[in-house]
C-alpha positions, 0 to 999 in steps of 0.5 A: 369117519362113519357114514352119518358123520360124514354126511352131518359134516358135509351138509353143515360144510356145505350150506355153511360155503354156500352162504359164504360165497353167496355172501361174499364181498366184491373182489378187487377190480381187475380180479376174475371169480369162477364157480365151480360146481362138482360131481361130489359131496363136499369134504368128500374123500379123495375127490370132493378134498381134491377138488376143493384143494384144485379151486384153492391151488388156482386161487393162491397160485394166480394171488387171487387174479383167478379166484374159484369158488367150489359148489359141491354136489346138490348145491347149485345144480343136481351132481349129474348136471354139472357139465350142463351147468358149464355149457348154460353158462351157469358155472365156469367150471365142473369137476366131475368124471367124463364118463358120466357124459356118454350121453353126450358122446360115448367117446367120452368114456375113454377119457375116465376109464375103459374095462380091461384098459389103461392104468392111472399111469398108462392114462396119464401117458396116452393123454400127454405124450400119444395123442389123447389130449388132442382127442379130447379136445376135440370131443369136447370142442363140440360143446365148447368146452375144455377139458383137462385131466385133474386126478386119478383114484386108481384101480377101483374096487369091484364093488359091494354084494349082498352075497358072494359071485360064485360064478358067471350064473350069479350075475343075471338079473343083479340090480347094480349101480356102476357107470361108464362103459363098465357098466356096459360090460356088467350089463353084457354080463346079465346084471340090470345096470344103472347110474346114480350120484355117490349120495343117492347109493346108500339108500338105494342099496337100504332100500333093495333098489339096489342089488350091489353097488360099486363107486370107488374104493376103501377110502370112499366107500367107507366114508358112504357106508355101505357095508352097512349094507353088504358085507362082501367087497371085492378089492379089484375092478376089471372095470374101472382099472384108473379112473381119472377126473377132470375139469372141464372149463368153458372153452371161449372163457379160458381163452380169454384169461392171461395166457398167465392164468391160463397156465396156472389152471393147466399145470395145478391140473396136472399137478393134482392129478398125482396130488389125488392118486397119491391121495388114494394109494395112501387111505384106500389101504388104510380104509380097507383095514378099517372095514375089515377089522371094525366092520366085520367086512368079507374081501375077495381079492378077484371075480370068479374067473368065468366072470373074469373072462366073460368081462373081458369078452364083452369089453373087447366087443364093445371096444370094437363096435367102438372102432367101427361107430358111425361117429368118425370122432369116435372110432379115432379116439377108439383107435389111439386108445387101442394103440395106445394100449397096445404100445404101454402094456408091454412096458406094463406087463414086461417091467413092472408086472415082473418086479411085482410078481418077484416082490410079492413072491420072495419080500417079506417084511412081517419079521422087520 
């Protein structure tokens, strides 16, 4: 889907749900109706799909007793109001990444993604099995809230460059789109950082607002276009190694629910957490070939090794300026996370790494 036709569909879709659920008939008596408003453009790949498929899961799971509506980006509130539109009481729900909400508390970064940090899987087992989730809640206690793990894009693309990075010099002064604390490092690393909503990039990047830009991968970038725009496409993050989204519900209504939909909203959670990055290990490859063979696009596989190394210096420091915050909250997070790490790369690094060098080196399946 080109950039155009994306966006026609998703205005149309968009107002067309909008008016429905405004115009919705009362539902049955006894039955509870939750809106939730999200970070991303309706029929959006991967994630506006995911959370449209998340509301509808709950919906069918609990036979309506909780019914969601979906409000996508622009349609209730601006996309990078969400959450506030939860702790307002204006919706009851956000799907969204945590990362976008560092404002609030910066320990809320490392329950999106951490530069050089935890893959869609390591995530997956800091937050269920070492302590993560508990942290979480916490954090988010402070504002109510409860946030639960609802997807996952894995490792993202570096990012879209009107010219290549030839080298650490390159990066002083770069215009770029990329949040979290990802975009800390980049910033360390000399580039003039900013956030933006997934709709607001392409006419930055139009305009020259925008130098370069990173949001997710092949599947979602070709959806937004931007290799309209730039043609060179860095394929690996060292950023953005497994970026989970989330739900995030009002706490004190959750715990209102049947301890019966309670669970129905935990588990469709969980569940569309590998529903969503199975999502992208199947299209991003897909999308990928699309911009290459079609689109003319230029891929680099890896940054330049000084940038490499550089990222990885800053990520480090930031981590541990992290470890020492002033905010006690925080450096416990800080800490878990690092062990945390610690704990699963060696299974990461020891076993899997092993099997994808040895598959990469000898299995070749061009002749089958």
């Amino acid at each position: 889907m080109d950039r155009r036709s994306f966006l026609r569909a998703s205005t149309v879709g968009g107002a067309a749900a909008a008016a429905t659920s405004l115009a919705a008939p009362a539902i049955a008596q006894g039955n509870i109706t939750w809106r939730m408003v999200t970070t991303w453009p309706r029929n959006f790949p991967g994630l506006g799909v995911g959370a449209q498929r998340l509301a509808d899961r709950i919906t069918a799971a609990s036979d309506g007793a909780l019914t969601v509506q979906v409000f996508s980006a622009g349609e209730m509130v601006p996309p990078l109001q969400s959450l506030d539109a939860v702790i307002d009481g204006s919706a009851e729900m956000s799907h969204g990444a945590a990362y976008y909400w560092q404002n609030k508390s910066v320990a809320l970064s490392f329950f999106t993604g951490v530069p050089f940090g935890m893959t869609a899987s390591e995530i997956s087992g800091w937050m269920r099995y070492l302590g993560g989730q508990e942290l979480w809640d916490e954090v988010y206690d402070q504002f109510g809230l409860q946030g639960f793990l609802s997807g996952n894009t894995g490792t993202q693309a570096g990012g879209w460059f009107r010219n290549p990075l030839n080298s650490l010099a390159d990066v002083q002064g770069l215009r770029f789109r990329t949040p979290g604390l990802g975009g800390q490092v980049w910033q360390a690393l000399g580039a003039s950082v900013t956030n933006m909503a997934a709709g607001e990039i392409f006419a930055a990047l139009q305009t020259g607002t925008l130098d370069a830009a990173e949001f997710v991968g092949p599947y979602n970038d070709l959806a937004l276009g931007f290799h309209q725009v730039c043609n060179h496409y860095y394929t690996s993050s060292f950023v953005e190694p497994g970026l989970a989204t989330e739900l995030v519900v009002d706490k004190a209504k959750y715990q209102e629910l049947p301890s019966n939909l309670q669970a129905i909203v935990k588990d469709v959670c969980q569940a569309e957490y590998e529903n969503v990055y199975s999502d992208f290990v199947a299209n991003d490859p897909r999308a990928l070939r699309t911009l290459v063979e079609e689109h003319g696009v230029t891929v680099h596989e890896s940054f330049p090794d000084d940038i490499l190394e550089a990222g990885a210096n800053a990520s480090k420091d930031i981590i541990r300026n992290l470890l020492n915050s002033d905010d006690e909250l925080t450096q416990r997070v800080a800490r878990s996370f690092v062990d945390g790490l610690t704990l699963m790369r060696t299974r990461t690094q020891g076993t899997d790494q092993g099997f994808m060098s040895a598959r990469q080196r000898f299995l070749d399946l061009s002749d089958l």
